[in-house]
Every structure is written in structure tokens, then in C-alpha cells.
C-alpha positions, 0 to 999 in steps of 0.5 A, a space after each residue: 882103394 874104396 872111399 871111406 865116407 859116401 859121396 852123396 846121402 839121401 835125406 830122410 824125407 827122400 827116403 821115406 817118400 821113396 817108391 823103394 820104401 812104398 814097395 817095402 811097405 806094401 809087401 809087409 801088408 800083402 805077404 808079411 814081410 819086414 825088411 829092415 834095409 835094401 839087403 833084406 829086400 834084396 835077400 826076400 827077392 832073390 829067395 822067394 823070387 815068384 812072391 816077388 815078382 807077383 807084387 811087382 805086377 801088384 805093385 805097378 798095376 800091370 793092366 792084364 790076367 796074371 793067371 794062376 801060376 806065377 813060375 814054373 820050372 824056376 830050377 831050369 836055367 835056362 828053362 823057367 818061365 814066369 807068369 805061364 798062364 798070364 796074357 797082356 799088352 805092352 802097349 795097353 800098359 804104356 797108354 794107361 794114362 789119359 788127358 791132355 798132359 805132356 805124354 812125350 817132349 822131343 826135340 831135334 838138333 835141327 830144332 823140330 820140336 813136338 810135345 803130343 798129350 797122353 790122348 794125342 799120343 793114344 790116337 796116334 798109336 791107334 791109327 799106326 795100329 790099325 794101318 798095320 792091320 790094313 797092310 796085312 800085318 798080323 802078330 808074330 810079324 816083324 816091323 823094322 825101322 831105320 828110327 830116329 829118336 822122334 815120336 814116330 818112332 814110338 808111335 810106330 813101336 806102339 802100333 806094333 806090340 798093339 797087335 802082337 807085331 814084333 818091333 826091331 829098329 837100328 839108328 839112321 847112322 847105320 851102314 847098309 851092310 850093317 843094317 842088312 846084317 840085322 834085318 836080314 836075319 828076321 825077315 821083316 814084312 814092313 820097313 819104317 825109314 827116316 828120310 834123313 838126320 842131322 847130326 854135329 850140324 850136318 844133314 845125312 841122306 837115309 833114303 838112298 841107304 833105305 831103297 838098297 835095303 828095301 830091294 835086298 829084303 825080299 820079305 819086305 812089302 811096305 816102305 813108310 817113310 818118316 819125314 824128318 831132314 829132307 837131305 835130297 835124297 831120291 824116292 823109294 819105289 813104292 814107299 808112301 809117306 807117313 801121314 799118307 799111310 795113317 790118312 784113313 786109318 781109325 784112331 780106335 785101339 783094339 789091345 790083343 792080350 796074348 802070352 807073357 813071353 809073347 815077342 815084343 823087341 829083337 834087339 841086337 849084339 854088337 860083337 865084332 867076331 860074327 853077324 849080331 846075334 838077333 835078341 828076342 825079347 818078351 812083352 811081360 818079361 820086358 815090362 816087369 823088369 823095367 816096371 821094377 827098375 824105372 819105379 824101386 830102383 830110379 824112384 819114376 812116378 806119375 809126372 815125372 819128366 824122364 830123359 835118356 840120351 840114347 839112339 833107337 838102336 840102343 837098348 836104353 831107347 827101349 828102356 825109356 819108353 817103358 817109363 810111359 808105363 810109370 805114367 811120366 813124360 818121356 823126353 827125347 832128343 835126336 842129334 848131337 849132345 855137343 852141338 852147338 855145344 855141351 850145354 844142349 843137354 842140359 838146356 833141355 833138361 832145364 826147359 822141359 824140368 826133367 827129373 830123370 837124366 840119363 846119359 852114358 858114362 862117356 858123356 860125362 867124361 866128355 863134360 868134364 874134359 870139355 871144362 864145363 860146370 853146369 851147376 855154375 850155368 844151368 838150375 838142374 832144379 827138377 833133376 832128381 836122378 842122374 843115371 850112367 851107362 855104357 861103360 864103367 863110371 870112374 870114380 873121378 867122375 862120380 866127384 865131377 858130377 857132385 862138384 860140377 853138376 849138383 850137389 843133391 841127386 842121386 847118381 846111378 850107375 847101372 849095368 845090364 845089357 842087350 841080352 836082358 834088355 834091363 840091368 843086373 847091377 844098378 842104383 838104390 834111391 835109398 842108400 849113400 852113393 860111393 864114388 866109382 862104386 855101382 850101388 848093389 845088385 837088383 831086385 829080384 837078380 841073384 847076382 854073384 861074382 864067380 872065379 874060374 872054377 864057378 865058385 863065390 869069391 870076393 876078388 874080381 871075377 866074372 858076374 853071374 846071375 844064378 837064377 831065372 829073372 823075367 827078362 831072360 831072352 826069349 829066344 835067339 831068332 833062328 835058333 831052333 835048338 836053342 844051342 846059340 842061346 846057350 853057348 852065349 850064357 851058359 857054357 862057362 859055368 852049368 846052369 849059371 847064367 854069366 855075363 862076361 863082366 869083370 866085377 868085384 863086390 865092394 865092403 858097401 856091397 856095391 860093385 866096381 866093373 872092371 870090363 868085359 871079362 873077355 876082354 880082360 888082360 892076363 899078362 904073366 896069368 894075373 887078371 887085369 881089367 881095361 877100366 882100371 888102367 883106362 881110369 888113371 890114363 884118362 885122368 891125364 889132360 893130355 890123353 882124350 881116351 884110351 883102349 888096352 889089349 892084350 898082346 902074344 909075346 914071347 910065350 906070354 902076353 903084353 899090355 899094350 896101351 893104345 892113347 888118343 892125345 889131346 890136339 897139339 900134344 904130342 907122345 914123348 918119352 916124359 909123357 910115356 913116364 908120365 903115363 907108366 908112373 900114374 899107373 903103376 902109383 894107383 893100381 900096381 906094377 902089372 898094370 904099367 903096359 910094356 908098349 904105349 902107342 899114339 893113336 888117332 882114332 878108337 874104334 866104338 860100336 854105335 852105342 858108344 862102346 869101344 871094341 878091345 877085342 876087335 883092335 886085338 884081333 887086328 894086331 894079331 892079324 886076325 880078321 873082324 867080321 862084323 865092322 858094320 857094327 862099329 861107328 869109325 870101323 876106319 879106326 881099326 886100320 890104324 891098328 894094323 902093322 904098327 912098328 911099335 908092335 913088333 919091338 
């Protein structure tokens, strides 16, 4: 049931000094039009869509030739293209500011901490490029990089896009395999590596894993390693060190402006049915999405100090450096948001005054089963924007972070994905927060909520995008027809790109996901999303998380409900009763599941999201391929042959 009144409301002084309200202006004297709230604008967008993102360019001063045509072939989807004639920079967008100002703030879990100034970090980036240039790197290459969250990893991401290199990195916590499955597919001509982490006060070797995938990676000349946690690891043949290999080279930057869809990223899936699919991501389409989404919709502006938890195999990570280009000052952190314990977050947020403060909808879960209320010992004075992703954010939870973190900020839940490396749904600085509700759709995103027979509905269904946006993918690297690309977005309903989210729209126009559409339970042929049942479970003291599948039974398919318990608790019948009534009291009586079984472990992709579709596979015994892309893959063991299952 929705709320009747908003958890939180902006003022009317936040509001009127908003970046929403100064875009909102700036059109009505650049293009004459007068919106009278986010609806219209959103309307005027998604209509006039070229216009729109013209004066986003505008707007955000994007530094390059936007030349003449601003769409062609906006009827093709997928086919249209933006900006055809244009040519940039990425990395001249993000070095824009200069002096001796704080242009990154980073910390690690084993206490490294590094702050470089605009024009520290402009020298730095012209060194890295101009390294690449002398180890024969040149545009349309691929760097990969087994990355921690340092400035060395910009540095190098930089370095990179400066000269039309294509970046591609994954988190140190990767397996070889799994990092093989990735890089193995896009040939990389030089490996970045970390020597080593620390996470959860442990130090992990990396060099050991980064020697095995430089030898089965025969495109690979160069290794560099980053010095970060010797965890004793032994050398690797031919690598050199990181400031052995910047030494000679000349801080000068040369910016080669080339196309708008010029390669800039690979990112990848972290399905669990194949090897991931390899994301190519655009340099204009990346930076004006995110351009968008950091300034209209986070309220980023010149000076502002923005945080986001994420790994570099996460596609926040790439999210949060673009801030660079909004001229704020990026804050990092490496290491474990729990150790030594769940304060570490939010003392850097206040130590550094970050305004921005981005986390997953986990993390934040995980604060408040852990107990802790940092408004009652932390200040959060700077912090203006919370923002949540990963996951749906229950409404229970949007509550304890107006109860127990601050009382006046704005809490974004957003969505959006790898595959657009930006977000379809997400926050509006200038409207009331509902609780468990994602504000609205984004500008300039012609979202919609399709049934199975492709048409609008206002129950749940799956989210669609109707037209072409800037940051549609490239490419999928090795897809030469295209044919990968289009069974991935398109083949469920014709020149509608859907996403396979679970999604309903709400009575404030917002939205609530309910999960993957894929994902989603059909027992007796009604739809079911997991976020539902995993929203009243994990209300429960007793219950630490919890996954739901769907299984073949009898003809028909069975919720079964898979629950990792508290230490000490254990899953008795008054528990199992316990369970069933809250769920069917605040959902229905389809949602109750016919089997609730204990379990020790939940098994999570590297960015923190868990696998339903990888546990049905196993309960079904059909095989997981891609195990390499989960954090625990042990876990889906204990899914397999379970008594509870074959009653």
C-alpha cells in the first residue's frame, strides 16, 4: 500500500536553488519552453528528445564540437544515434577544473590515505597518457585492470580515454577464471594490476592470480603494477612498477577529440547462464548521461564532495568519476564498509564533508539490522543526497534513514544498469520522497511499464524504454551482426528496448521494483515479484536476508523461500508460522511460500546482487556456468539436493 503523506519535502529555498530549477530556466530562454513541474519537463524531454539533449551539452559546458546534427535515425531502435557529427574528449571534460583544490580524497581500509589537487591530478593523467603512448598504446586499444579504488586507477582510466584507449577493469576480489572469462574476450594490449587488498582486516595476494592471467592473455605486452598492500606475493615476469613506468614520461596532455560514440568503457553482465557479455560504452553517450544524471537529478555542482561505495568492477565506480566533470571532488574508499565497524562510512563522510553519499540498498539495510543511528553520533552536516542502488529500497528502510541518519536530505533511490552505464528511474531534488517509492522516470528516458502483450498497463510489469537515449551500448564487443545485442534488449517486444525489471508506477508517478522480471515467481500463472516477499521477511529480527525461487512442482510452480537466520536462532515451526503470517498479512495469500528452508549462505554477484536465477538452476539441477561471477559461488552448493525440496 502506498503512503499517504511524503516521508521527506524539499524546502522552497532548496528547490529554487536547485540545478533541476536552473536547467528549467535555462531552457525557457534558450528554446522557449515553460514547464510547470518535473512532469512537464519530463514530457518536453522525452518528446522532443534531440532539443533535450542539445541543452544538456549547453547546459553542462561540454567542452568539444557538437557539430551539426544532433540525432539521426531517432525512429530505429535499436539504430539512432546522437550527436553523429560531433567529436570530444572524455578525459578533457573531467580535468576541466584547475588549482590546488581537492580534485579526489581517498582512503583505504589499511589506512592509505591520498588527497591529489585538480592540477596534481592533471599531471598525473598526462604522464599515464603519455606512458601508454610510449608502450605503443594507440585509440581503439584495450587497458584492462585488476583495480582497486585508488586514484591510480583514474589516473590510469584517464590516461586512457585521453588518447582513445578503451578502459575495462574488474575488482581484485575476482578469481582468475573469472577475470579471464572478461578480459579474455577483448584482447587487452596492457594489464594494470594491484599487488595486493585489504579487506575485512585481511590482506589478499593479487600478484599471484595477475601472473596467471598476464601468461593466458597472449594480446598482453605490458604489466603495471600498482603498489597498494604487499601481501608477499611473488613477481611477475616483465611487469614494471607504477612510478618506474610514469618515471620519463611528460606531464604534457594532448586531448584526442574523436567521435561521440567513440569507445570509452567495456563494462560487464554478471549473469550466471553464460560468459558475461562484454558492454561497449561511448564517450559522449556516457558523459552526457551522467552529466544529466549527477547535475538535474543529484543537484552535483562545482565543489561539491561526492562519495559512492562502489568497487571498480561495479558500474557506480564509472558513475563516480564522471562527477569530475561537474567539477566536485571525488571520494573514495577501498576496503570493507564494516571494518572496524559500521561507523567507517560515515566518518569519512564527516572528515572529508562529503555532500553526496552513495551506497547500495544492502548497506543500508545492513546498518540498520546492525543497530546503528548515526544522527545520534555522527554530524552528516555536509551531506545533502543519500542515493541507493543495487537493489529495490524498502520502504522500511527509507524510514530508518529519516529516523536514524538525517532527518533533511534527499534519498534517491535509483535504477538503471551495466547495460546503460546510467539510470532509467531514479531521484528529483525537487519533489517529496515517498517511502519505498523511486521518484520518477529520467530525463530525456521514455520509460514505460509493459504487460506481456507490449501494451502500457498500470499494474507491475516489465520496464521498457521506447526510444533511443545517448547511452544505449555501443556495441557488444565481438558481436559483429549485432544479433547478441539485440536478443539481450529486444526480442520481447519489437523496437522496445525492455530491461527485465519487475516494476509498477505509483499514484506520485514514481515507481516500486518489484525485481527481475525474470526472476519473477508465477505460482499458479500470477506474478510475483521476490522484493515483495524479501520486504516483509527481512523485517523480521530473526531473519539476516533471504532469496525466493520459483519451483516445478506437480505441474505448477512453488514459491520456495530460502532464509539465513540470525546467530543462534533457529528455523522452528513457530518461526515458519511467523514467517508465512507477516507475509501473507502485508502482501496476499499467494505470496506465502509452500517451503521455508534454512540456509547458511546467499549467493551474491561481486556487486553485491543476489542470484535467483542461478539457485533455481541449481534446485532444478541444471548447471551454473558463469560461478566466476558471484562473490560466495560455494554458497550455491548448499542449494543442492535439499530433503525439504523433494516433499
Amino acid at each position: 500500500m502506498e503512503s499517504l503523506t511524503p516521508i521527506w519535502t524539499p524546502s522552497a529555498d532548496r528547490i529554487a536553488n536547485s540545478r533541476l530549477t536552473a536547467f528549467s530556466d535555462y531552457i525557457r530562454t534558450s528554446r522557449a519552453v515553460r514547464v510547470a513541474d518535473y512532469r512537464q519537463l519530463h514530457d518536453w524531454s522525452v518528446r522532443h528528445s534531440p532539443g533535450f539533449w542539445t541543452e544538456v551539452w549547453n547546459f553542462a559546458g561540454v567542452a568539444g564540437d557538437r557539430g551539426l546534427r544532433a540525432s539521426v535515425d531517432l525512429d530505429r531502435m535499436p539504430g539512432g544515434r546522437f550527436f553523429p557529427d560531433a567529436t570530444l574528449n572524455f578525459t578533457e571534460n573531467l580535468l576541466r577544473r584547475r588549482g590546488d583544490g581537492p580534485a579526489i580524497i581517498s582512503s583505504t581500509e589499511s589506512g592509505r590515505e591520498v588527497t591529489l589537487s585538480h592540477d596534481e591530478l592533471r599531471d598525473a593523467v598526462g604522464r599515464a597518457a603519455n606512458a601508454l603512448r610510449a608502450s605503443g598504446i594507440v585509440a581503439g586499444d584495450r587497458i584492462a585492470a585488476i583495480a582497486a579504488n585508488t586514484p591510480e586507477t583514474i589516473i590510469a582510466a584517464l590516461g586512457a580515454a585521453a588518447i582513445g584507449a578503451v578502459w575495462s577493469s574488474c575488482s581484485p576480489d575476482f578469481g582468475v577464471q573469472g577475470i579471464l572469462d572478461r578480459f579474455g574476450q577483448i584482447g587487452p594490449r596492457l594489464l594494470f594490476t594491484v599487488d595486493g587488498y585489504a579487506y575485512g582486516g585481511k590482506a589478499f595476494d593479487c600478484l599471484q592470480k595477475a601472473a596467471l592471467v598476464a601468461a593466458s592473455l597472449p594480446t598482453v605486452k605490458h604489466v603495471v603494477i600498482q603498489p597498494l598492500h604487499d601481501a608477499g606475493g611473488p613477481p611477475i615476469p616483465g611487469a614494471v612498477h607504477w612510478d618506474y613506468w610514469l618515471r620519463d614520461a611528460s606531464p604534457r596532455l594532448e586531448f584526442d577529440r574523436r567521435a561521440f560514440d567513440q569507445p570509452l568503457y567495456i563494462l560487464y553482465s554478471s549473469g550466471t547462464t553464460g560468459v558475461p557479455k562484454c558492454i561497449v560504452h561511448g564517450a559522449g553517450g556516457t558523459l552526457l548521461q551522467h552529466l544529466k544524471e549527477h547535475q538535474l537529478h543529484c543537484d552535483i555542482r562545482p565543489g561539491d564532495r561526492v562519495f559512492y561505495f562502489t568497487t571498480c568492477g561495479w558500474m557506480m565506480w564509472n558513475w563516480l568519476v564522471t562527477a569530475l566533470a561537474s567539477e566536485a571532488t571525488l571520494v573514495l574508499y577501498d576496503g570493507s564498509p564494516f571494518h572496524p565497524d559500521g561507523r567507517r562510512l560515515f566518518d569519512l563522510a564527516d572528515r572529508h564533508g562529503v555532500t553526496l553519499f552513495g551506497v547500495s540498498a544492502r548497506y543500508l539495510d545492513s546498518v540498520r539490522k546492525a543497530g546503528l543511528r548515526p544522527r545520534d553520533t555522527h554530524s552528516l552536516a555536509s551531506v545533502r543526497t543519500i542515493t541507493s542502488t543495487g537493489s529495490p529500497l524498502a520502504a522500511e528502510t527509507f524510514e530508518f534513514v529519516y529516523d536514524a541518519i538525517k532527518a533533511d536530505v534527499h534519498l534517491a533511490s535509483i535504477s538503471g544498469g551495466t547495460d546503460i552505464v546510467s539510470c532509467f528511474v531514479g531521484g528529483n531534488p525537487n519533489a517529496p520522497v515517498w517511502a519505498g517509492e523511486i521518484q520518477g522516470p529520467a530525463l530525456g528516458m521514455d520509460v514505460d511499464v509493459f504487460d506481456a502483450d507490449g501494451r502500457p498497463t498500470g499494474e507491475a510489469g516489465d520496464l521498457v524504454c521506447k526510444a533511443p537515449f545517448p547511452s544505449m551500448p555501443v556495441a557488444f564487443w565481438n558481436d559483429l551482426d549485432g544479433a547478441k545485442y539485440r536478443a539481450a534488449y529486444f526480442e520481447r517486444f519489437p523496437d522496445v528496448w525492455c530491461h527485465g525489471d519487475w516494476i509498477r508506477r505509483t499514484v506520485h508517478e514514481g515507481f516500486v521494483i518489484y525485481g527481475r522480471s525474470d526472476a519473477t515467481l508465477n505460482p499458479g500463472g500470477v506474478r510475483i515479484g521476490t522484493a515483495e516477499i524479501y520486504r516483509q521477511v527481512e523485517q523480521l529480527p530473526e531473519v539476516i536476508e533471504s532469496l525466493a525461487v520459483g519451483q516445478q512442482w506437480e505441474g505448477d510452480e512453488r514459491i520456495v523461500l530460502f532464509v539465513r537466520l540470525a546467530e543462534g536462532v533457529v528455523l522452528d515451526d513457530i518461526l515458519r508460522r511467523r514467517i508465512a503470517e507477516r507475509i501473507r498479512r502485508e502482501t496476499s495469500p499467494r505470496h506465502v511460500p509452500a517451503r521455508i528452508v534454512e540456509i547458511a549462505d546467499i549467493p551474491r554477484t561481486k556487486s553485491g546482487k543476489i542470484v535467483e536465477l542461478a539457485v533455481r538452476n541449481v534446485i532444478h539441477g541444471r548447471p551454473v556456468t558463469n560461478r566466476e561471477a558471484l562473490a560466495n559461488p560455494e554458497a550455491l552448493d548448499l542449494f543442492r539436493d535439499l530433503p525439504a525440496l523433494r516433499q
